[in-house]
KOLVOLO-79371 format. One record per residue: z negated, y negated, x negated of N, C-alpha, C, O, CB in turn. Coordinates in pm, whole numbers. Atoms other than C-alpha are relative to their C-alpha. Glycine has a CB too. Layout:
residues N
+--------+--------+--------+--------+--------+--------+--------+--------+--------+--------+--------+--------+--------+--------+--------+
|   n_zz |   n_yy |   n_xx |  ca_zz |  ca_yy |  ca_xx |   c_zz |   c_yy |   c_xx |   o_zz |   o_yy |   o_xx |  cb_zz |  cb_yy |  cb_xx |
+--------+--------+--------+--------+--------+--------+--------+--------+--------+--------+--------+--------+--------+--------+--------+
|      Z |      Y |      X |      Z |      Y |      X |      Z |      Y |      X |      Z |      Y |      X |      Z |      Y |      X |
...
+--------+--------+--------+--------+--------+--------+--------+--------+--------+--------+--------+--------+--------+--------+--------+
This chain:
residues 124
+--------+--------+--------+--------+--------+--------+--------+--------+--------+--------+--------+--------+--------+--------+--------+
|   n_zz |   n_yy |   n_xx |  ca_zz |  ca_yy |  ca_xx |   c_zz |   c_yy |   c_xx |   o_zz |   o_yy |   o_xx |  cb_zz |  cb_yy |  cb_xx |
+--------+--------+--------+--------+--------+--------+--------+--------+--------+--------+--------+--------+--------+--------+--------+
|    -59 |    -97 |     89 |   2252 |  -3698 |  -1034 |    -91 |    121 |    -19 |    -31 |    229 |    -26 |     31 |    -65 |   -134 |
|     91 |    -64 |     17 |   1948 |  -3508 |  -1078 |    -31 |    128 |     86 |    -62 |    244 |     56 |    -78 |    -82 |      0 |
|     42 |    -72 |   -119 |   1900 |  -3397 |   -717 |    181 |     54 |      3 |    225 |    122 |     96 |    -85 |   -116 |    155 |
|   -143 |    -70 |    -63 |   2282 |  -3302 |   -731 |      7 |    134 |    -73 |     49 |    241 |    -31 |    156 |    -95 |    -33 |
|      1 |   -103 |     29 |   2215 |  -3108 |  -1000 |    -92 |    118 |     10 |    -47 |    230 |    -13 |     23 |    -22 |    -77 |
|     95 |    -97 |    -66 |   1879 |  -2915 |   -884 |     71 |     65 |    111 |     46 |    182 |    135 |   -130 |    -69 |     53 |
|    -53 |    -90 |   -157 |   2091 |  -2825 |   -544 |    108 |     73 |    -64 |    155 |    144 |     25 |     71 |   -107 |    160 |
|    -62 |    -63 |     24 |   2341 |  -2665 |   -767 |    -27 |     87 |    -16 |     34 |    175 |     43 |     43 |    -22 |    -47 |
|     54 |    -57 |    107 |   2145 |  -2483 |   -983 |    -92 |     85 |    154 |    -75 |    206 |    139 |    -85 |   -119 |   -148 |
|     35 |    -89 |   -137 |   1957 |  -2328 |   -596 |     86 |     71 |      8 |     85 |    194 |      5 |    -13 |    -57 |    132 |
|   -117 |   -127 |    -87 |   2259 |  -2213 |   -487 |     46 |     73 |    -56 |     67 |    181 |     -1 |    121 |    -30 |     64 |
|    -68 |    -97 |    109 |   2426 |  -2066 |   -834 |   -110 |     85 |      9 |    -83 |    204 |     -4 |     40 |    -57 |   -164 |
|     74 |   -139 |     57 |   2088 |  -1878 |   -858 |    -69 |     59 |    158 |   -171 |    127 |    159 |   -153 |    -43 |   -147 |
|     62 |   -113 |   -110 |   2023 |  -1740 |   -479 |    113 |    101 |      0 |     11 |    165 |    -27 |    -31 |    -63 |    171 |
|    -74 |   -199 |      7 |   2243 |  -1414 |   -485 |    -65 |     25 |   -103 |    -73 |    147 |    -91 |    196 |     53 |    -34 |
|     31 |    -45 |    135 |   2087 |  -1371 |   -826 |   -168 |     78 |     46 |   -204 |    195 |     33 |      0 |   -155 |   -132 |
|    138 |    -47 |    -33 |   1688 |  -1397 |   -678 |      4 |     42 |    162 |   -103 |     58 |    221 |   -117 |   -128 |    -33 |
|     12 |   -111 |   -101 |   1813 |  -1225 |   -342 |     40 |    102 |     -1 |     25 |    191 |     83 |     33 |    -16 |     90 |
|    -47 |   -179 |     20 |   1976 |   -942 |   -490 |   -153 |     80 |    -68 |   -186 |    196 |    -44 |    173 |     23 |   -156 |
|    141 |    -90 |     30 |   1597 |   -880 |   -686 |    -28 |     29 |     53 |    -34 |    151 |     61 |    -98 |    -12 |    -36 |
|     86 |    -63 |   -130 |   1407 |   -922 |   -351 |     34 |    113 |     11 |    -22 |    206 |    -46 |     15 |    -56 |    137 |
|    -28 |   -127 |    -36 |   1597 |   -670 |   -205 |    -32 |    142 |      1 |    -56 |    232 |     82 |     62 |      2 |    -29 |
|     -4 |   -130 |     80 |   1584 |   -428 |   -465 |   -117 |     64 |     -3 |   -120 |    175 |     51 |     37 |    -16 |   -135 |
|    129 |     -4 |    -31 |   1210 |   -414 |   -500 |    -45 |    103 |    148 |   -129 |    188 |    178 |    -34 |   -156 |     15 |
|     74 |    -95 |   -144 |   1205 |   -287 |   -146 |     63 |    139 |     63 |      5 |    219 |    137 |      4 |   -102 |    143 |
|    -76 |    -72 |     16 |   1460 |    -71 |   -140 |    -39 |    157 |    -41 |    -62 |    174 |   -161 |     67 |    -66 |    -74 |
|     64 |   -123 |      7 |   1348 |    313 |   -111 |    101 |    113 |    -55 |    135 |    200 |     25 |    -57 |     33 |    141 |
|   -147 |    -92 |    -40 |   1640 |    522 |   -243 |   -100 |    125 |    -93 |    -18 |    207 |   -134 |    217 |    -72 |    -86 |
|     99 |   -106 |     65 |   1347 |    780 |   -431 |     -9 |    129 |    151 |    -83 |    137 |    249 |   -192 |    -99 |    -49 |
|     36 |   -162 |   -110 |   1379 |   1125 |   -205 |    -82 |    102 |   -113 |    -58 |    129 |   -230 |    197 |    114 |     67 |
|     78 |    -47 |     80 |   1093 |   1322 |   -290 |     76 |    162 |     43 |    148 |    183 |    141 |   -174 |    -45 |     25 |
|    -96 |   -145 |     -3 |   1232 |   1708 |   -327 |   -150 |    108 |    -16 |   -252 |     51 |    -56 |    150 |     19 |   -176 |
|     95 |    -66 |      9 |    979 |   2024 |   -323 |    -26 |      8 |   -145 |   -137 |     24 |   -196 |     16 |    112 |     67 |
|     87 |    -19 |    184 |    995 |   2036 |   -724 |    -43 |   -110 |    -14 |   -111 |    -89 |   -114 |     94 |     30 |   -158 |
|     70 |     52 |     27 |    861 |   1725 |   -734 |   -142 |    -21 |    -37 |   -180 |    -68 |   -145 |     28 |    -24 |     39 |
|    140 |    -12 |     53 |    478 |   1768 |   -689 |    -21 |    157 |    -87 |   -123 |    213 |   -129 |   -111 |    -14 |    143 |
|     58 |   -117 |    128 |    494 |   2067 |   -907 |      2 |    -68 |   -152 |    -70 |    -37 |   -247 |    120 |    156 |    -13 |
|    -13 |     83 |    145 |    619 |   1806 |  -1200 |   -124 |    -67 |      6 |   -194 |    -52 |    -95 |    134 |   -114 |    -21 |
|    101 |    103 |      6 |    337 |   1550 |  -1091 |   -114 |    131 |    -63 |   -177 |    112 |   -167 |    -37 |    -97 |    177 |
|    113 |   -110 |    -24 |    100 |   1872 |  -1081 |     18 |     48 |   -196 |    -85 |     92 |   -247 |     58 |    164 |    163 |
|    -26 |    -56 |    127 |    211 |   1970 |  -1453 |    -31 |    -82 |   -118 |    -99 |    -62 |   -218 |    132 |     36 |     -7 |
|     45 |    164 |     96 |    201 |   1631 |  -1627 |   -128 |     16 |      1 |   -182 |     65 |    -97 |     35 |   -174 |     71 |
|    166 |     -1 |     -4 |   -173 |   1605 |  -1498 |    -65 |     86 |   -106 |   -150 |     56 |   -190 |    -56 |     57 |    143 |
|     67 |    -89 |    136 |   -211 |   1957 |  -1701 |    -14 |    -34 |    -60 |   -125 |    -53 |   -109 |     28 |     81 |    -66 |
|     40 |     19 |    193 |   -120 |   1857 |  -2012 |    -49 |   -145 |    -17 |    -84 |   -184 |   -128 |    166 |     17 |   -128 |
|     71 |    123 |     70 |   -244 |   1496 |  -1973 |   -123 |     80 |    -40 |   -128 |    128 |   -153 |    -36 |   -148 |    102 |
|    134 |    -99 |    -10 |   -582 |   1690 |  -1934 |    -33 |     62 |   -108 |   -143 |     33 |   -155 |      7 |    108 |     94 |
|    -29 |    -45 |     82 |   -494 |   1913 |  -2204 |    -20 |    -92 |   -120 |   -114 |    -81 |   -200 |    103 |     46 |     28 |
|     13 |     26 |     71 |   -414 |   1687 |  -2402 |   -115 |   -112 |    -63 |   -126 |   -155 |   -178 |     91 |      2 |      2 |
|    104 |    112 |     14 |   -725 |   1429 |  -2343 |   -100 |     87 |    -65 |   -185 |     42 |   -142 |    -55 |    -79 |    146 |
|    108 |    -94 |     20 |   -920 |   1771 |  -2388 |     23 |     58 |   -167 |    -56 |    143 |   -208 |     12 |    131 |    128 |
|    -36 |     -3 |    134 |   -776 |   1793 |  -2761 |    -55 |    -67 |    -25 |   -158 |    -35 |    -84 |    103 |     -9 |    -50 |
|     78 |    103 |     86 |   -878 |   1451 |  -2842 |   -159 |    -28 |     18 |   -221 |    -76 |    -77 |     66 |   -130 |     25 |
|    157 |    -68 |     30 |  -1259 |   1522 |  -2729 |    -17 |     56 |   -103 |    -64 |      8 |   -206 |    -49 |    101 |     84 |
|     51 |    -86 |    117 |  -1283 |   1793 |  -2926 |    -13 |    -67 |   -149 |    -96 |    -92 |   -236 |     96 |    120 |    -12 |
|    -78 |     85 |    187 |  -1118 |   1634 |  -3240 |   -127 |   -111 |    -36 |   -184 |    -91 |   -144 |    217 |   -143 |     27 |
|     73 |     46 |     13 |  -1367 |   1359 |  -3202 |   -143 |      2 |     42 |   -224 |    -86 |     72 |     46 |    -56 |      9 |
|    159 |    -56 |    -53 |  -1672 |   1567 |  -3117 |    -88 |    -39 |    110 |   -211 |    -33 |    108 |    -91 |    -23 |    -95 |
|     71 |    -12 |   -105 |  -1739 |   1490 |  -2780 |    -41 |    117 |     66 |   -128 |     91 |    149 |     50 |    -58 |     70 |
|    -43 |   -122 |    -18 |  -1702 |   1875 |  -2704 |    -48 |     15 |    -53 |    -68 |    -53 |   -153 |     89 |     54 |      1 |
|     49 |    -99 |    115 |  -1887 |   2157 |  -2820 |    114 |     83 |    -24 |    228 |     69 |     18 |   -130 |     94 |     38 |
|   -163 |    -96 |     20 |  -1656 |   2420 |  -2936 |    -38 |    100 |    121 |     73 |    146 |    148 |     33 |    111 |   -193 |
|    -40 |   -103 |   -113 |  -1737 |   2677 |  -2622 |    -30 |   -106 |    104 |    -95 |    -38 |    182 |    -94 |    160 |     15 |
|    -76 |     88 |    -87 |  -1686 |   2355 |  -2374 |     98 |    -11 |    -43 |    165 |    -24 |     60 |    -36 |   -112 |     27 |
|   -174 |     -3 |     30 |  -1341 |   2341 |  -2534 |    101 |    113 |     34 |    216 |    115 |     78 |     23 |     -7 |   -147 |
|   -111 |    -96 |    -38 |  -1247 |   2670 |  -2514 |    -13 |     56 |    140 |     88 |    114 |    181 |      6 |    117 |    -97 |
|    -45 |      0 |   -128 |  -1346 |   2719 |  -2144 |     90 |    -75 |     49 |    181 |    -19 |    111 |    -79 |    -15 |     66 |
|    -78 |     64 |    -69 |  -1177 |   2429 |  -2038 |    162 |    -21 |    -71 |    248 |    -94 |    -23 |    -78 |   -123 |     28 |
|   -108 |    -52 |      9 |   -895 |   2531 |  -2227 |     92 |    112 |     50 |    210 |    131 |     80 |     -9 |      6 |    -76 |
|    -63 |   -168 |    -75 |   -844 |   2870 |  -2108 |     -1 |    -92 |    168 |    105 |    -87 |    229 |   -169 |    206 |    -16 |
|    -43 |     73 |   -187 |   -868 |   2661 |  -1715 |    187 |    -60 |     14 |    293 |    -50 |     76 |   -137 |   -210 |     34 |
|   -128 |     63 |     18 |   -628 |   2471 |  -1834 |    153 |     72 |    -15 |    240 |     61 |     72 |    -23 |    -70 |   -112 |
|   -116 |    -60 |     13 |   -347 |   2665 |  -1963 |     33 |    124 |     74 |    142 |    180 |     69 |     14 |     20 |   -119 |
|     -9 |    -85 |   -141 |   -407 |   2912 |  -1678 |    107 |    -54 |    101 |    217 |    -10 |    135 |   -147 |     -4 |     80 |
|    -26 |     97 |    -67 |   -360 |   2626 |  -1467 |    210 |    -46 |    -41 |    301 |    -39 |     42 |   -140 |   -119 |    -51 |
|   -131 |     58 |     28 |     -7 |   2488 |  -1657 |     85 |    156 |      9 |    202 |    163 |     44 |      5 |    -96 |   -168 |
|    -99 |   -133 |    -86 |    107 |   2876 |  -1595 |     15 |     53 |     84 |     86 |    151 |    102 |      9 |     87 |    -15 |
|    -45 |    -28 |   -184 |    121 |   2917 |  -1278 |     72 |   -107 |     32 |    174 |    -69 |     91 |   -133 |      6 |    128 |
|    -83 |    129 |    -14 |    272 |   2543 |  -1245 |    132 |     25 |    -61 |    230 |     23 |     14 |    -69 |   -126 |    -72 |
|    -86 |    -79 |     57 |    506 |   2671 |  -1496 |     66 |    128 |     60 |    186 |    127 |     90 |    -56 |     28 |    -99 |
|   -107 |    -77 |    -83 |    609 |   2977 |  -1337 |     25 |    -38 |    141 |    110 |     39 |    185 |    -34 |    139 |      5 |
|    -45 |     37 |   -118 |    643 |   2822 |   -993 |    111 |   -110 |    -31 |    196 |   -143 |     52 |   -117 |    -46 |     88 |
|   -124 |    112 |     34 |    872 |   2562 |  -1151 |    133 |    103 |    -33 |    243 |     82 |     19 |    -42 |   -117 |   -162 |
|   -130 |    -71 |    -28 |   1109 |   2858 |  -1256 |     29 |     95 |     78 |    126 |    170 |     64 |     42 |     44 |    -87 |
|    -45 |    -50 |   -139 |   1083 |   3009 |   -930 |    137 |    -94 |     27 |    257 |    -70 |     10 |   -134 |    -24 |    129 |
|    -64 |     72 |    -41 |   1211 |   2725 |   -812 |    122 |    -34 |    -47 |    215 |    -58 |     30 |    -57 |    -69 |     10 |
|   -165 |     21 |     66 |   1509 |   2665 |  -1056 |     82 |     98 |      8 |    202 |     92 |    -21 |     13 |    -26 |   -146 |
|    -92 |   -150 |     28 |   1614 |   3024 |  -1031 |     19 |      6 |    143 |     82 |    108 |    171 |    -83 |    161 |    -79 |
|    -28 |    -41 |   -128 |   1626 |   2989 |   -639 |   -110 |     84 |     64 |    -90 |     96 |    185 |    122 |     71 |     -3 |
|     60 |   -100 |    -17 |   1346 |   3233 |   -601 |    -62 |    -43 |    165 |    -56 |   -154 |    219 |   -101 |     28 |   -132 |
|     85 |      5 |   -196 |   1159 |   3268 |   -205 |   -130 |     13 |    -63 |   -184 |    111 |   -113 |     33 |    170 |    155 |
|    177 |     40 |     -1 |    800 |   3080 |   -250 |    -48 |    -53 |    119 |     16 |    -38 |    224 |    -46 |   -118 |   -108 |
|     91 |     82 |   -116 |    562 |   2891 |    -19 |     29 |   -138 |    -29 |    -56 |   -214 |     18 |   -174 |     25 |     -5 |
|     21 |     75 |     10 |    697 |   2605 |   -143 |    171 |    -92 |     57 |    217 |   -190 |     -1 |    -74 |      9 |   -123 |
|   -100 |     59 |    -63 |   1031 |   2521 |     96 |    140 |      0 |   -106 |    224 |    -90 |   -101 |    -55 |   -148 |     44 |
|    -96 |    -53 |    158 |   1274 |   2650 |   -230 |    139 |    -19 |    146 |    134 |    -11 |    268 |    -48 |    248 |   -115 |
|   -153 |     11 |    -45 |   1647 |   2602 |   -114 |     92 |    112 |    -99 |     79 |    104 |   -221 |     62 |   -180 |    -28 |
|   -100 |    -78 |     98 |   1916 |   2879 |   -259 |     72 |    -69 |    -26 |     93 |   -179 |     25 |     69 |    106 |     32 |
|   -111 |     56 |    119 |   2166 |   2815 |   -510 |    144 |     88 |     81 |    145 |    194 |    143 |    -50 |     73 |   -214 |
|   -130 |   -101 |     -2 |   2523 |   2934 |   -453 |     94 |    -88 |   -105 |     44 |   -182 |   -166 |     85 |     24 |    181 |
|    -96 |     60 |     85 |   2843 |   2822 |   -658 |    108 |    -11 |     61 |    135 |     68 |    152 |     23 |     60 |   -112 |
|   -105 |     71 |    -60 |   3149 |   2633 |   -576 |    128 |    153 |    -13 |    137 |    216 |   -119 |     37 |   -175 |   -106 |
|   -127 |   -107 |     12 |   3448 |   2912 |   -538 |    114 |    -39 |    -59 |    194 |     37 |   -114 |     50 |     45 |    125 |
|   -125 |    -22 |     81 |   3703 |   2706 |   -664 |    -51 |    -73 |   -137 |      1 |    -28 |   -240 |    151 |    -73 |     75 |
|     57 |     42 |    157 |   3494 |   2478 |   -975 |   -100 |    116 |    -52 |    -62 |    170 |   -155 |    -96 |   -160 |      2 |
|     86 |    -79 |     78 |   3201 |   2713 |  -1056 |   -143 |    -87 |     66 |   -252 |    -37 |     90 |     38 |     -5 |   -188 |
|    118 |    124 |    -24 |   2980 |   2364 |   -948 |   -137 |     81 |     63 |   -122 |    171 |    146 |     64 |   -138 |    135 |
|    109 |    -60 |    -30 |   2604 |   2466 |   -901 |    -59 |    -57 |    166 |   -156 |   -132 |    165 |    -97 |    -31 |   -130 |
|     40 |     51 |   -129 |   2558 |   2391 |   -485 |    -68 |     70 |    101 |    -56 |    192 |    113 |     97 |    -40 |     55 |
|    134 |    -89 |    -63 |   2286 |   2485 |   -248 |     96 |     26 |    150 |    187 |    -35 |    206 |   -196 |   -116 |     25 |
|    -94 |    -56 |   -134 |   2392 |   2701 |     65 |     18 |    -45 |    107 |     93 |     16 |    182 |    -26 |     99 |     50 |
|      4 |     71 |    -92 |   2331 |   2439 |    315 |    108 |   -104 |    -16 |    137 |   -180 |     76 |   -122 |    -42 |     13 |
|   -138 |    113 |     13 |   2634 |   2220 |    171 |    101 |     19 |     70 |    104 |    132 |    120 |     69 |    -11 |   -127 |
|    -90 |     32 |    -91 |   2905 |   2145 |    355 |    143 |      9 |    -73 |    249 |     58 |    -34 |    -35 |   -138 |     59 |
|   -159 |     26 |     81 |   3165 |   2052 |     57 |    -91 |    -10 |   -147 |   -202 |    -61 |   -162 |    122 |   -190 |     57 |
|     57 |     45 |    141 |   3095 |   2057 |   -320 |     35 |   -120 |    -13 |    124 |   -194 |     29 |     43 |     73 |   -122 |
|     -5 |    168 |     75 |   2976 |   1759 |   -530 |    108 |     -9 |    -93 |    138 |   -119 |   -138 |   -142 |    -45 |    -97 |
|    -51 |     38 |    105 |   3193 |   1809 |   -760 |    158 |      7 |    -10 |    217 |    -62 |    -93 |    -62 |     69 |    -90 |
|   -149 |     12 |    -43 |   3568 |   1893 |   -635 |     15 |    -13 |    125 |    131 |     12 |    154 |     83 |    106 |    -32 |
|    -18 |     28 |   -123 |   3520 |   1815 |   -266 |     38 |    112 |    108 |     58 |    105 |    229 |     89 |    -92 |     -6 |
|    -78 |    -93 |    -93 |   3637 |   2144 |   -171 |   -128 |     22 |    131 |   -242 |    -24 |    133 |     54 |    168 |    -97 |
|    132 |      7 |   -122 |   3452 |   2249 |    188 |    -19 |    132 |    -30 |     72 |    207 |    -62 |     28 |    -39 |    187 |
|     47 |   -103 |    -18 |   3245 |   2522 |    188 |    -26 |     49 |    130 |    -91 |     -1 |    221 |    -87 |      0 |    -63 |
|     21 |    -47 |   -156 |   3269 |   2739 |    468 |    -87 |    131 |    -16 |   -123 |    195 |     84 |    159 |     37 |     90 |
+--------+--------+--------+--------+--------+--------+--------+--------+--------+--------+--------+--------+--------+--------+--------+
């Protein structure tokens, strides 16, 4: 009875622990050119903000704070304006794709599409 019910209890739970495996390995993450500008921005303000809590707790003098503040927020503006390059479509060094719009929804689609995402129509 025991062993009838352990071989049940396998089989009810393999689709369960082979649909996890799977998943785990499963790559569906496409990295896009705004990506390392986000990774690149986070870092700022972690930085930033690790470089607050020095100060605050007097590891920092106050003119080591404010150099490596002024680096810093240099640093998160240029990251910053290359991020709204990039949302506005703008031509950088960093493989930017144009924007166009769907003719018959309005839908926001890049000029290399084929058909909008969002009413199927084809773009020619």
């Amino acid at each position: 009875m025991a062993a009838m019910l352990t071989g049940v209890a396998i089989y009810v739970s393999q689709p369960l622990l082979r649909a996890r495996s799977e998943s785990l390995f499963v790559d569906d993450f496409e990295e896009t050119p705004l990506q390392p500008l986000l990774v690149r921005k986070d870092s700022i303000y972690s930085a930033i903000s690790e470089l607050e809590f020095d100060y605050t707790t007097g590891k920092l003098s106050i003119d080591d704070y404010n150099d490596l503040r002024e680096k810093y927020a240099m640093q998160a503006a240029e990251v910053l304006k290359e991020i709204d390059e990039f949302e506005a479509g703008g031509n950088s060094d960093h493989g930017r794709k144009r924007k166009t719009a769907c003719p018959d929804c309005g839908f926001n689609i890049l000029k290399e599409d084929r058909f909008c995402q969002s009413c199927g129509t084809e773009i020619t």
